[in-house]
C-alpha positions in Angstrom: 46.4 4.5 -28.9 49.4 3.2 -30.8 50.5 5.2 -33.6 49.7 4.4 -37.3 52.8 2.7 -39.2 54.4 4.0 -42.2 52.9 1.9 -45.0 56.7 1.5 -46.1 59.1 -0.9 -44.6 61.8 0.8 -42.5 64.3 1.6 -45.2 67.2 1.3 -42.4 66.7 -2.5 -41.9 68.2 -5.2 -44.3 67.1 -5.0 -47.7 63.6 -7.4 -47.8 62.9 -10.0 -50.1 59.5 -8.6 -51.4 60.9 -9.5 -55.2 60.7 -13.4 -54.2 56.7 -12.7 -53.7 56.5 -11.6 -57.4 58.5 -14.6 -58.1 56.0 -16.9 -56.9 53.5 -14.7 -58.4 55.2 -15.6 -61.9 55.5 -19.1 -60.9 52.0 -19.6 -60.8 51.0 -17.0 -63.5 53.0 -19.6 -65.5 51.7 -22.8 -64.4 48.0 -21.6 -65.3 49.1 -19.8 -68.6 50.4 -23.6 -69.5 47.7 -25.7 -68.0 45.2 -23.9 -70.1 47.6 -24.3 -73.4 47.6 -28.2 -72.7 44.0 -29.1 -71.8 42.9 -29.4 -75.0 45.7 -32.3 -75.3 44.4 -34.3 -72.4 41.1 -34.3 -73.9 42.3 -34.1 -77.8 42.0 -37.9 -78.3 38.5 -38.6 -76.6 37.2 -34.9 -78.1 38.1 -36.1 -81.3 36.7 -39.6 -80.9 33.2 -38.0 -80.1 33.3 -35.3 -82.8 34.6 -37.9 -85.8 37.3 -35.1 -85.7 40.7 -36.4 -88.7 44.3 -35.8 -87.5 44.7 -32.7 -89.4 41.8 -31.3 -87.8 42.5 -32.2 -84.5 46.1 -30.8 -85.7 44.3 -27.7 -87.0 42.6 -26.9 -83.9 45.6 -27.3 -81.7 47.3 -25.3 -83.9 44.5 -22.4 -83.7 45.5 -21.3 -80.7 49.1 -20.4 -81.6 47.7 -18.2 -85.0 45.9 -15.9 -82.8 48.6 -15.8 -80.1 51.4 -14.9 -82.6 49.3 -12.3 -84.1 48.7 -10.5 -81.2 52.3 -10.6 -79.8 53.5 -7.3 -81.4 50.5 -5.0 -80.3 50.4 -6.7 -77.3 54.9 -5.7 -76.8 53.8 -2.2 -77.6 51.0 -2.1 -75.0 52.9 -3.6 -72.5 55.9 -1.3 -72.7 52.7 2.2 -72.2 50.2 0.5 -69.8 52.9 -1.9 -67.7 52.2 -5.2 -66.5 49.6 -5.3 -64.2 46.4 -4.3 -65.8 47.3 -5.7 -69.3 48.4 -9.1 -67.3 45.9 -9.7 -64.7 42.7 -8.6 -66.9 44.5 -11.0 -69.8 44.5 -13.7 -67.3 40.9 -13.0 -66.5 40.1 -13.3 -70.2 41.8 -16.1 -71.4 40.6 -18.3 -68.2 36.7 -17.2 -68.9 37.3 -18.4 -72.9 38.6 -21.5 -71.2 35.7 -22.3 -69.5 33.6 -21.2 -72.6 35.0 -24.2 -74.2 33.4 -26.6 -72.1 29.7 -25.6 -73.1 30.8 -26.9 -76.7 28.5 -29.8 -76.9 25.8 -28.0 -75.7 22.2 -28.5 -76.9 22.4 -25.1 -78.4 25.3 -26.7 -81.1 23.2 -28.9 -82.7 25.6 -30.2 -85.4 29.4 -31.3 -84.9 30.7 -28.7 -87.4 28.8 -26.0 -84.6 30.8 -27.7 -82.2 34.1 -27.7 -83.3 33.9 -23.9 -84.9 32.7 -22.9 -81.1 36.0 -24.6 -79.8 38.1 -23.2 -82.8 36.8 -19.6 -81.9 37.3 -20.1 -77.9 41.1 -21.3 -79.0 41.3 -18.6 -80.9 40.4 -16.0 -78.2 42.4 -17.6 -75.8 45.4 -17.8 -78.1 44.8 -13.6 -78.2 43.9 -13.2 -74.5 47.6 -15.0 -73.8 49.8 -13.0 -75.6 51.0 -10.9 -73.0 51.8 -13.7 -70.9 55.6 -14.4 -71.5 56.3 -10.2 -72.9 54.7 -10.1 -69.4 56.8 -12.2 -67.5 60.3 -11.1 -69.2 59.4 -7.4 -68.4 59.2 -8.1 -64.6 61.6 -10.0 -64.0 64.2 -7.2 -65.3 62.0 -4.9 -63.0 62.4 -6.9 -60.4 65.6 -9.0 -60.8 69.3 -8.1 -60.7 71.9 -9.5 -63.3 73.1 -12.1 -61.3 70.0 -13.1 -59.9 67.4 -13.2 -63.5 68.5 -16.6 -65.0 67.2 -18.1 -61.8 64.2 -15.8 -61.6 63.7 -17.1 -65.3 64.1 -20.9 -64.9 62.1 -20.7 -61.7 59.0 -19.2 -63.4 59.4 -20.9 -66.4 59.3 -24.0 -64.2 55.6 -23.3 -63.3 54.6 -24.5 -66.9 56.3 -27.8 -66.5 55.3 -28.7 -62.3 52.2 -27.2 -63.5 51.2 -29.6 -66.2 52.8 -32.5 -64.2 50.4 -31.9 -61.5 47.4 -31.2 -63.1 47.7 -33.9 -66.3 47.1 -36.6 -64.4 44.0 -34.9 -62.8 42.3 -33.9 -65.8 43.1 -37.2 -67.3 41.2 -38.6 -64.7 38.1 -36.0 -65.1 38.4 -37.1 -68.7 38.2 -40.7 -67.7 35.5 -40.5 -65.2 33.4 -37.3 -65.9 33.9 -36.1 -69.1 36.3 -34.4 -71.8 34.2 -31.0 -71.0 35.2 -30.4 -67.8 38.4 -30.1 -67.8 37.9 -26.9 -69.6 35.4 -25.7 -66.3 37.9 -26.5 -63.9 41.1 -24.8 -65.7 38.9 -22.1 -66.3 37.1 -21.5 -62.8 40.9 -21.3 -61.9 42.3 -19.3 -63.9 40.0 -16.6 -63.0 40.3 -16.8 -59.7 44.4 -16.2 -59.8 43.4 -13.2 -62.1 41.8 -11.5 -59.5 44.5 -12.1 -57.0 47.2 -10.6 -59.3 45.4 -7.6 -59.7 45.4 -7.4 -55.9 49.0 -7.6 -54.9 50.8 -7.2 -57.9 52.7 -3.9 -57.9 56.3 -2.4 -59.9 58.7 -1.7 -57.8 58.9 1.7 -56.7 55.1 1.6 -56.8 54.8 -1.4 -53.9 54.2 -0.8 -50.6 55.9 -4.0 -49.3 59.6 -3.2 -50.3 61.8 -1.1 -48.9 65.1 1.4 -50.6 67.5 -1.0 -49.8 66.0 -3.7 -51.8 65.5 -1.2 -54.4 68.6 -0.2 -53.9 70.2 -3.0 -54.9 68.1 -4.5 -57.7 68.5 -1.3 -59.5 72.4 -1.3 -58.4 72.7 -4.7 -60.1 71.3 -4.1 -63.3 67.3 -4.3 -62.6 65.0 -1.6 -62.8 65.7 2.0 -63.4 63.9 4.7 -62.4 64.4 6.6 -65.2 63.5 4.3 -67.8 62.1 1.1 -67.0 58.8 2.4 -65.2 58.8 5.6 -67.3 56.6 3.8 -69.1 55.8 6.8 -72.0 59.4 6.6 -72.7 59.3 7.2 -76.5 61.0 3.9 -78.8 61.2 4.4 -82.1 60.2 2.5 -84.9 64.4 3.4 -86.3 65.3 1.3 -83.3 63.1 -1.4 -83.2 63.9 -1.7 -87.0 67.9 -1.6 -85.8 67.6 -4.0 -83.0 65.5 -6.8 -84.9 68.4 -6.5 -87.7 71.3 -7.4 -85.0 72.8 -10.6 -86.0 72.8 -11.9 -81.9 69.2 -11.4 -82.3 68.2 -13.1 -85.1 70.5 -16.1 -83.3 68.2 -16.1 -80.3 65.0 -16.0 -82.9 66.1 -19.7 -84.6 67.0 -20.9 -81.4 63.7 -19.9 -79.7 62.1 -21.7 -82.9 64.1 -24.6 -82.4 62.8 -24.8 -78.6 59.1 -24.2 -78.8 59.1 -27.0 -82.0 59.8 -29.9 -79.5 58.0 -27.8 -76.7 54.5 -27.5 -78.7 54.9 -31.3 -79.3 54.4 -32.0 -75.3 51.4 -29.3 -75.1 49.4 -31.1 -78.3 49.9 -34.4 -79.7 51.6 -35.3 -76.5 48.7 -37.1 -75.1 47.4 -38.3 -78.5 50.7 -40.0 -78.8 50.9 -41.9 -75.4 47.3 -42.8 -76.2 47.3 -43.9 -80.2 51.6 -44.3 -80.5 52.2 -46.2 -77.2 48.5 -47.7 -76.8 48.2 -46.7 -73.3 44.6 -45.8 -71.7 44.3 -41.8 -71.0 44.1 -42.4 -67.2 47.1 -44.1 -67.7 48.8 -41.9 -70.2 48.1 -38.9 -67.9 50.0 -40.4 -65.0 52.6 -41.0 -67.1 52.6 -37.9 -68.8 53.9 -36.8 -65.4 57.4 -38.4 -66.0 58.4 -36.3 -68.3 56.8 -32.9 -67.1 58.9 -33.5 -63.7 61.8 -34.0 -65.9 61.5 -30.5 -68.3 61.0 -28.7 -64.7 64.3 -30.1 -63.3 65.7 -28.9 -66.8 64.9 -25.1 -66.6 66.4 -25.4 -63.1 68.9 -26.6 -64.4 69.5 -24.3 -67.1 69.3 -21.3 -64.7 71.3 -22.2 -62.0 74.2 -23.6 -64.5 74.0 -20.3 -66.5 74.8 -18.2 -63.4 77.2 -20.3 -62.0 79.5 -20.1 -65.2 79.0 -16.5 -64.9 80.5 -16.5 -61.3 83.3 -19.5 -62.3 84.4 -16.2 -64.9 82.9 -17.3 -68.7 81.4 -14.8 -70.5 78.1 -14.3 -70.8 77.9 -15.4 -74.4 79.7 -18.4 -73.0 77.2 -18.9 -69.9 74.3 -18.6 -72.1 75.3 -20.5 -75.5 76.8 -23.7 -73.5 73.2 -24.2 -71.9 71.3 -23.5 -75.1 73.8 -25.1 -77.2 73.9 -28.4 -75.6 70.5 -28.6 -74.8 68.8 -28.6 -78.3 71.7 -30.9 -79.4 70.3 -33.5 -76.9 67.2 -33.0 -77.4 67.0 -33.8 -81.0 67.2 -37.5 -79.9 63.8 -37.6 -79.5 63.0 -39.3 -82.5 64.5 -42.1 -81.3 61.6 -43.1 -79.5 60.1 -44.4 -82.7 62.6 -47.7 -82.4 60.5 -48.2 -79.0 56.8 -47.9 -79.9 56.6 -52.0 -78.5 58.2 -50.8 -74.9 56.5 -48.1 -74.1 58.7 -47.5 -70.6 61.8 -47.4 -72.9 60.1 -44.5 -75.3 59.0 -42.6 -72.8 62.6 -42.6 -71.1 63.8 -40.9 -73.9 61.1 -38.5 -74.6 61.9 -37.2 -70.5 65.7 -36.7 -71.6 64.9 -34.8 -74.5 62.2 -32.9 -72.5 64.6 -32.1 -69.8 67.6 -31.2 -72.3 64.8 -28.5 -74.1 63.7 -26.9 -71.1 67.4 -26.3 -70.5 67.5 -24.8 -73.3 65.1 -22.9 -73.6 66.9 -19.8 -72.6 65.7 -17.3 -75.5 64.1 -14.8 -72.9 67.3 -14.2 -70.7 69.5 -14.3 -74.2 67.0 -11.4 -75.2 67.3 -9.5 -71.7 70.9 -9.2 -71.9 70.8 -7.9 -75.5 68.0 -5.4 -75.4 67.9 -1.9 -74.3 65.1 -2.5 -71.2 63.1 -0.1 -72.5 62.5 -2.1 -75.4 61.9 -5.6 -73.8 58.3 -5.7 -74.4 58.4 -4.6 -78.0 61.1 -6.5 -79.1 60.0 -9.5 -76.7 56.6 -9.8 -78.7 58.2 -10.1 -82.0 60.9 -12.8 -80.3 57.2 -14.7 -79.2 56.4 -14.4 -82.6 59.5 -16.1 -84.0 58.8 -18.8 -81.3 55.4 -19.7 -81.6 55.6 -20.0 -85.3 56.3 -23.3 -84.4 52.9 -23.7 -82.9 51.2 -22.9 -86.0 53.7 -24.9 -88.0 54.3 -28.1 -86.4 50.8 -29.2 -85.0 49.7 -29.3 -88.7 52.6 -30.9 -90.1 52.0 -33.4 -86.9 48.6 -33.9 -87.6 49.3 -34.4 -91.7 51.8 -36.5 -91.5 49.9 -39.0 -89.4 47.1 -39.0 -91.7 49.3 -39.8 -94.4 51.8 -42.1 -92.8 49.0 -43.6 -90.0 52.6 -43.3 -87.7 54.2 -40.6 -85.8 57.8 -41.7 -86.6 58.0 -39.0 -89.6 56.4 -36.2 -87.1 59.5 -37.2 -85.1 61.8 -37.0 -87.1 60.8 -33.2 -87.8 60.6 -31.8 -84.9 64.3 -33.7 -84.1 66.0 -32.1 -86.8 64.6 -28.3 -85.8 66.3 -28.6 -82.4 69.7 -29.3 -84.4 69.3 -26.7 -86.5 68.4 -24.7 -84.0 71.0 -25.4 -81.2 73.5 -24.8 -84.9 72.3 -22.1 -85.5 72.6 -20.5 -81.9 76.7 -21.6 -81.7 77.0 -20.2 -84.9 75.7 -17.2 -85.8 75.4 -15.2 -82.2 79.3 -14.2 -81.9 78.9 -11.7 -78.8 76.2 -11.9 -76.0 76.0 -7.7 -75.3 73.5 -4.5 -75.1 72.9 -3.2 -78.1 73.8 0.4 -78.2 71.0 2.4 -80.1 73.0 5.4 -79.8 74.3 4.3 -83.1 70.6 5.2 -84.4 70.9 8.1 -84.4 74.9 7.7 -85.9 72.9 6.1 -88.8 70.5 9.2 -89.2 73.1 11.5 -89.4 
């Protein structure tokens, strides 16, 4: 009889790759997290046909989400950094999918008036907005578990490329469930999903020096090259005080990377709500249509965190400075995509608009950087912590602008002032980044306790 294996890889051979399988793991985490953000804007316009829902309601409930989301981002930092990633991530998953698919028994016989309806959909929103807060605090804290220096802005635009391929893929598919079935199930099918990719993180997702499936000398040299240490990253008790959460958050390079992630998510919470409702009541194109479409500029924001990534790294290995490798990316790319507004001179060639909404889609994915600014800043033991309350500063612009979105169109029956808004965040923002961030480095909290004495 042969003899049982050591459950370890041979630690003599060649480092494995094993952090590439939690890469794809991220990927896809990513591209559900998104697809159930965005469902409610492939079936915003038809939902709020049927309901006799205004603007600024349909603004109000695509805005719900981000209330609950924001509000459960510190608690959910604080967690993250005790319990780790894998419980708190795979059961949120769970969670947030089964509230998805909640949404679709909305018009049930059981609401009998439209108000019933809409609060049921406002609550699942809610809950989902909650159940996803540990998604991206998630996300950041594995991949400097996982990833060494040179290697995490790709791991980071790779991941964060799930939510764009993600939506591209699947907008055109609910659009046609939308089109053919009905508004409803979209919400079953994102939701049957989701849970289904819960359970399978649970399954295989492991930290590093608790995984079976990789071997010292890929430890070895993640932890060589700046990833995870044994003595503090998965030391997960490791006591952080509120003194040093209180210092870090005060940093000047931090509150830089706060406007800056602001600036991003504006322009990015336009494609995940009024995005649809746009193609379909801006550009008068049929939501079949409009969903295929959508596609174009999806495709584009993926190539664009590529893009951001690999350009990042590579001015690190040409010699820039990190500051340097991270603000030209971040810089250029909010600039750029604060032309979106000119798609209002357009609205009668609809090819033309949408043109420019895929550049500036592509130039804010680029930029959208905020996470890997924050990793190179933060002590790693405080990435979760700190992380939340960066969500926080970014998702404010999913409560914010969906209502101004919605408002504006009631009052102006256009989305040319919307536009305009959400244009002149990403040049404040992409300012704000060149300007007030002088030096891209760790913050040393041994000052702390420099202060206390």
């Amino acid at each position: 009889m042969e003899p049982l294996k050591d459950q370890n890889p041979d630690q003599s051979q060649n480092p494995t790759r094993f952090r590439f399988f939690i890469l794809i793991l991220l990927f896809l985490a990513t591209a559900i997290n998104y697809m159930d953000r965005a469902n409610l804007s492939v079936a915003g316009s038809t939902l709020q046909e049927e309901l006799g829902l205004t603007s600024s309601q349909l603004g109000f409930l695509f805005s719900a989400f981000t209330w609950a989301y924001v509000f459960a981002q510190i608690p959910v930092g604080w967690l993250l950094d005790r319990i780790g990633p894998r419980r708190l991530y795979g059961w949120a998953i769970i969670l947030w999918s089964f509230f998805t698919l909640m949404m679709g028994f909305s018009t049930h016989q059981i609401f009998t008036t439209t108000t019933a309806s809409f609060m049921m959909l406002l609550i699942c929103r809610m809950l989902i907005g909650i159940a996803e807060a540990p998604g991206y605090p998630s996300n950041a804290k594995i991949a400097t578990l996982w990833f060494p220096n040179n290697e995490r802005a790709r791991a980071t635009s790779i991941y964060s490329s799930g939510q764009y391929i993600g939506l591209a893929i699947f907008t055109p598919l609910l659009s046609l469930m939308v089109a053919k079935i009905n508004w409803e199930s979209v919400f079953f099918v994102t939701g049957a999903v989701g849970i289904m990719f819960g359970v399978i993180w649970l399954m295989f997702y492991r930290n590093p020096q608790e995984s079976k499936l990789v071997n010292k000398s890929e430890l070895d040299y993640i932890k060589a090259n700046g990833g995870y240490d044994s003595g503090h990253q998965l030391n997960i008790s490791q006591k952080i005080t509120l003194q040093e959460v209180i210092y870090v958050v005060k940093q000047r390079r931090v509150w830089g990377i706060f406007f800056a992630q602001f600036a991003a998510a504006s322009t990015l919470y336009f494609f995940l709500t009024w995005f649809i409702v746009y193609l379909e009541q801006g550009l008068h194109l049929p939501i079949a249509k409009a969903g295929f479409i959508a596609s174009l500029p999806y495709l584009m924001a993926m190539a664009g965190v590529l893009f951001g990534g690999f350009l990042s790294d590579s001015l690190l290995k040409k010699g820039f400075s990190l500051t340097a490798a991270r603000k030209i990316p971040i810089v250029s790319g909010l600039i750029i995509s604060s032309t979106i507004c000119l798609a209002n001179f357009f609205e009668g060639t609809p090819i033309i608009a949408v043109i420019i909404l895929s550049i500036a889609f592509f130039a804010n994915a680029y930029a959208n950087m905020g996470w890997v600014a924050l990793g190179d800043v933060l002590p790693k033991k405080m990435v979760g912590t700190v992380g939340g309350i960066l969500n926080v500063a970014g998702n404010l612009a999913g409560i914010i602008s969906p209502i101004i979105f919605g408002t504006l169109l009631d009052k102006t029956q256009s989305f040319h002032w919307a536009m305009y808004y959400t244009s002149a965040v990403a040049l404040l923002g992409g300012i704000s980044f060149l300007l007030i961030i002088d030096k891209l480095e760790v913050i040393d909290l041994s000052k702390v306790e420099q202060i206390r004495k």
